[in-house]
ROMARTI-679885 format. One record per residue (C-alpha): residue number from 1; x, y, z. Coordinates in nm, 3 decimals, padded with zeros to 5 digits. Layout:
<site><doza>NUM</doza><px>X</px><py>Y</py><pz>Z</pz></site>
...
// end
This chain:
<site><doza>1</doza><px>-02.075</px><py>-00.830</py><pz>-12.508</pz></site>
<site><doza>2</doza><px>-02.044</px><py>-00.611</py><pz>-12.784</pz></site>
<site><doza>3</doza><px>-02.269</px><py>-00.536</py><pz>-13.126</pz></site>
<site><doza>4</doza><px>-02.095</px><py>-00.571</py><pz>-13.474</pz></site>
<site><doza>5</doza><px>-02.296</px><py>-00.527</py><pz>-13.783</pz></site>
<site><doza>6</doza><px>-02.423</px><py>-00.790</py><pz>-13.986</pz></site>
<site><doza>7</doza><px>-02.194</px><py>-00.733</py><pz>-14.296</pz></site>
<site><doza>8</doza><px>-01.862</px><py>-00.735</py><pz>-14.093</pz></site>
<site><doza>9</doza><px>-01.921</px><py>-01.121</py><pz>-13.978</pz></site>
<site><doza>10</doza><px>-01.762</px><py>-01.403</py><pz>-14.200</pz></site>
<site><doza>11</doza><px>-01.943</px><py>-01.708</py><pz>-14.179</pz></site>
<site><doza>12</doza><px>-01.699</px><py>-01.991</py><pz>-14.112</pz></site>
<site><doza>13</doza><px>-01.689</px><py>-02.363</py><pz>-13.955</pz></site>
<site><doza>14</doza><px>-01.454</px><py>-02.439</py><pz>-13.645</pz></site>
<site><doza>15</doza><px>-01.245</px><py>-02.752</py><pz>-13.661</pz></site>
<site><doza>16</doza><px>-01.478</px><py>-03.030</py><pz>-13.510</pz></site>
<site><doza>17</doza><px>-01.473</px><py>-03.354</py><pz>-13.432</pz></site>
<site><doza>18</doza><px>-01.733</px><py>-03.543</py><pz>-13.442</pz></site>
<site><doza>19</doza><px>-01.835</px><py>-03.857</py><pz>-13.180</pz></site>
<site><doza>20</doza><px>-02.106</px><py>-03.987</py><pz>-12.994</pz></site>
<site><doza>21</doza><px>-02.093</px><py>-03.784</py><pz>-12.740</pz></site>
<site><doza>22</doza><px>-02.089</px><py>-03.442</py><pz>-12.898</pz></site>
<site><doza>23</doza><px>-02.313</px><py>-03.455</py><pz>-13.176</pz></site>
<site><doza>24</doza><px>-02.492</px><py>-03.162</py><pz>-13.279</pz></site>
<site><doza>25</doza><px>-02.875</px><py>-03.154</py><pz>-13.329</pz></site>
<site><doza>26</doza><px>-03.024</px><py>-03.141</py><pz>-13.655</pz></site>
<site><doza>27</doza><px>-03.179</px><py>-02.774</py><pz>-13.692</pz></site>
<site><doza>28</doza><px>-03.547</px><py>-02.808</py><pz>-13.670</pz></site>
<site><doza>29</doza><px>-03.636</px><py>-02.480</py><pz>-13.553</pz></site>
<site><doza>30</doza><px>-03.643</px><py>-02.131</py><pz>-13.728</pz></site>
<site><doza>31</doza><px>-03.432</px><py>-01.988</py><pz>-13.498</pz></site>
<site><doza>32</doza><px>-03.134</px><py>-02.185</py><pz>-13.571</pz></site>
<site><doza>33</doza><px>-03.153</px><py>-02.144</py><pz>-13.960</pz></site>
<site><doza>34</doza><px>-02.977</px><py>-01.911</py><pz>-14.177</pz></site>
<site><doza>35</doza><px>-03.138</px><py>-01.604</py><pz>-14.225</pz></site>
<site><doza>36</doza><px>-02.983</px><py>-01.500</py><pz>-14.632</pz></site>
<site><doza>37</doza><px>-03.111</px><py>-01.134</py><pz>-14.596</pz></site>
<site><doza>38</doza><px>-02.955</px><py>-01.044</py><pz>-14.239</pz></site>
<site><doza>39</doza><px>-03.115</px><py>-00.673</py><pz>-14.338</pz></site>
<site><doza>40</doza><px>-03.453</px><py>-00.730</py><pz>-14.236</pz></site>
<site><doza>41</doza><px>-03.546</px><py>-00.509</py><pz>-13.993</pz></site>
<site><doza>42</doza><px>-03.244</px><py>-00.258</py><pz>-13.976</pz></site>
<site><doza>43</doza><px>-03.233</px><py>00.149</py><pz>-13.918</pz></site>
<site><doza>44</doza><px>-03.176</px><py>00.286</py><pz>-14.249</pz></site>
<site><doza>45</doza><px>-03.072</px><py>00.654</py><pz>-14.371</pz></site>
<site><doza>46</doza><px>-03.149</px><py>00.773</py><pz>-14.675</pz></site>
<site><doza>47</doza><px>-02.914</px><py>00.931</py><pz>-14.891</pz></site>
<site><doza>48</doza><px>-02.829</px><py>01.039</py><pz>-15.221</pz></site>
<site><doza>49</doza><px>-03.032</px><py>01.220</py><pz>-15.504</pz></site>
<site><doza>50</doza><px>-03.397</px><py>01.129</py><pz>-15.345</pz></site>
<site><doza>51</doza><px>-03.681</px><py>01.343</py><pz>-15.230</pz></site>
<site><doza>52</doza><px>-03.666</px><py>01.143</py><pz>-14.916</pz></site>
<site><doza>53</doza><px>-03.273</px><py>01.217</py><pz>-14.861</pz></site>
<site><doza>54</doza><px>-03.258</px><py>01.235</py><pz>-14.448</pz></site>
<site><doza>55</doza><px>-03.573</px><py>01.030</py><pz>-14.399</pz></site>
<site><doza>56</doza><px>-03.480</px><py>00.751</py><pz>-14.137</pz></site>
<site><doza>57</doza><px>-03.677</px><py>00.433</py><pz>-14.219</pz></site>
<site><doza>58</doza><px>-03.689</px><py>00.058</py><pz>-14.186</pz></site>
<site><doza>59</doza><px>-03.600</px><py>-00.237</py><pz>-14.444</pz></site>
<site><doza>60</doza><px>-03.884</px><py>-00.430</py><pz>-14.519</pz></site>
<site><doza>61</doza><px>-03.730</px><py>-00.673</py><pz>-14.745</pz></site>
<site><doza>62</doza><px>-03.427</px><py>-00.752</py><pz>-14.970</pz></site>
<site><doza>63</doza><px>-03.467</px><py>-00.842</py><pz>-15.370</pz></site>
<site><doza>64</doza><px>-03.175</px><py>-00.947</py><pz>-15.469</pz></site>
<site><doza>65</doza><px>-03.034</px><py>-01.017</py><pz>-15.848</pz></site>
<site><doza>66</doza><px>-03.120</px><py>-00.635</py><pz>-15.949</pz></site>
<site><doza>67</doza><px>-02.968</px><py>-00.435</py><pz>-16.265</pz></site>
<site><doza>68</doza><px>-02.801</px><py>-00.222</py><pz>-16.017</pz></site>
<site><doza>69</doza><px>-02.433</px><py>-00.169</py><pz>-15.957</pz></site>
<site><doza>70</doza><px>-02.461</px><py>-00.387</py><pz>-15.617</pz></site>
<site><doza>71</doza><px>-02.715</px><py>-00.594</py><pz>-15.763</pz></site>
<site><doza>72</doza><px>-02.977</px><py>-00.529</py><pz>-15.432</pz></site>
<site><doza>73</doza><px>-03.245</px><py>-00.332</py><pz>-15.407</pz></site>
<site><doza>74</doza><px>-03.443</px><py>-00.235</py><pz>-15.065</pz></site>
<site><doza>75</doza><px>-03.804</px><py>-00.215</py><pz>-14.984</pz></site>
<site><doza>76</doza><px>-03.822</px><py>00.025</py><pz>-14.661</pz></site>
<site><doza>77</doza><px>-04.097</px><py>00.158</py><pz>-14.503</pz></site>
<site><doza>78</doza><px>-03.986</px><py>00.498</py><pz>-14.425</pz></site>
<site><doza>79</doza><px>-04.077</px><py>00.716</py><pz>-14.062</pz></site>
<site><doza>80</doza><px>-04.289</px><py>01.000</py><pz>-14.083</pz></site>
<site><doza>81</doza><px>-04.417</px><py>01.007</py><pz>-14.411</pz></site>
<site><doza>82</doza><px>-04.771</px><py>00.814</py><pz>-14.352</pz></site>
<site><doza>83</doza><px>-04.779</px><py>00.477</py><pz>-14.465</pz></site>
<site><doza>84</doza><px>-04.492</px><py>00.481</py><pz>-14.729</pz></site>
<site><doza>85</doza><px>-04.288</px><py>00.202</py><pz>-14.823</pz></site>
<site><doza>86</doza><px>-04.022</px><py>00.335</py><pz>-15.127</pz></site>
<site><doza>87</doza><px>-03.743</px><py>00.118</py><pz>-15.315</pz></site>
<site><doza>88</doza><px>-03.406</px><py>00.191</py><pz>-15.260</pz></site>
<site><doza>89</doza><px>-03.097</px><py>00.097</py><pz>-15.429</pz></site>
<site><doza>90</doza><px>-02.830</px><py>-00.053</py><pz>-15.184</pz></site>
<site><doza>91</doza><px>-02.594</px><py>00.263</py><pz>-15.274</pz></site>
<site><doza>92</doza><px>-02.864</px><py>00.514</py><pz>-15.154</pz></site>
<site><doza>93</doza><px>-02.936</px><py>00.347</py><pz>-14.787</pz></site>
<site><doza>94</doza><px>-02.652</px><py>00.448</py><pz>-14.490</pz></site>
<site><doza>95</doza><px>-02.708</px><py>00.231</py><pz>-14.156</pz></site>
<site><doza>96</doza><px>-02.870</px><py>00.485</py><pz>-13.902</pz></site>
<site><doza>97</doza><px>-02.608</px><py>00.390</py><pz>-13.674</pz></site>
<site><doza>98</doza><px>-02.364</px><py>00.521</py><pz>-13.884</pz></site>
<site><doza>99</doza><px>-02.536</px><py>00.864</py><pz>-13.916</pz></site>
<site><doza>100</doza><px>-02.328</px><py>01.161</py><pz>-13.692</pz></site>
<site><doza>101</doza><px>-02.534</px><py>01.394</py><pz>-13.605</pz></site>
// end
């Protein structure tokens, strides 16, 4: 078992054939939906020209369709600052796995 991130996975279908026996359930239950911002929840860096370049934090939520260059923005609730949750442009986040310290 190994841990890839989110952005490096391709979403594809397998060749299938379908018969009686093997048919797959119909997806009732949240866990087996798509989730369309896989971001939710992940260790963010922030970087570029911010006051809170450094700060470590955690996204919050995605808004997508934005009048940015990537056309996301990020709502994260950054760590040690008390109760402050900043937007970010997707350019000025780094994963916090990424960081080298």
């Amino acid at each position: 078992m190994f841990e890839v991130d989110a952005n490096w996975l391709k979403v594809t279908t397998p060749p299938f054939y379908f018969s009686p026996k093997n048919r797959l359930p119909e997806p009732t239950t949240p866990s087996m939906q798509f989730d369309p911002t896989p971001w939710k929840g992940m260790k963010v860096t922030v970087t570029g020209d911010s006051t809170y370049k450094g700060i470590h934090g955690i996204i919050k939520d995605v808004l997508c369709n934005q009048k940015t260059s990537s056309g996301l923005r990020f709502l994260v609730e950054l760590q040690y600052v008390p109760i402050r949750v900043e937007l970010f442009d997707y350019d000025n986040l780094l994963e916090a796995s990424c960081v080298v310290t």
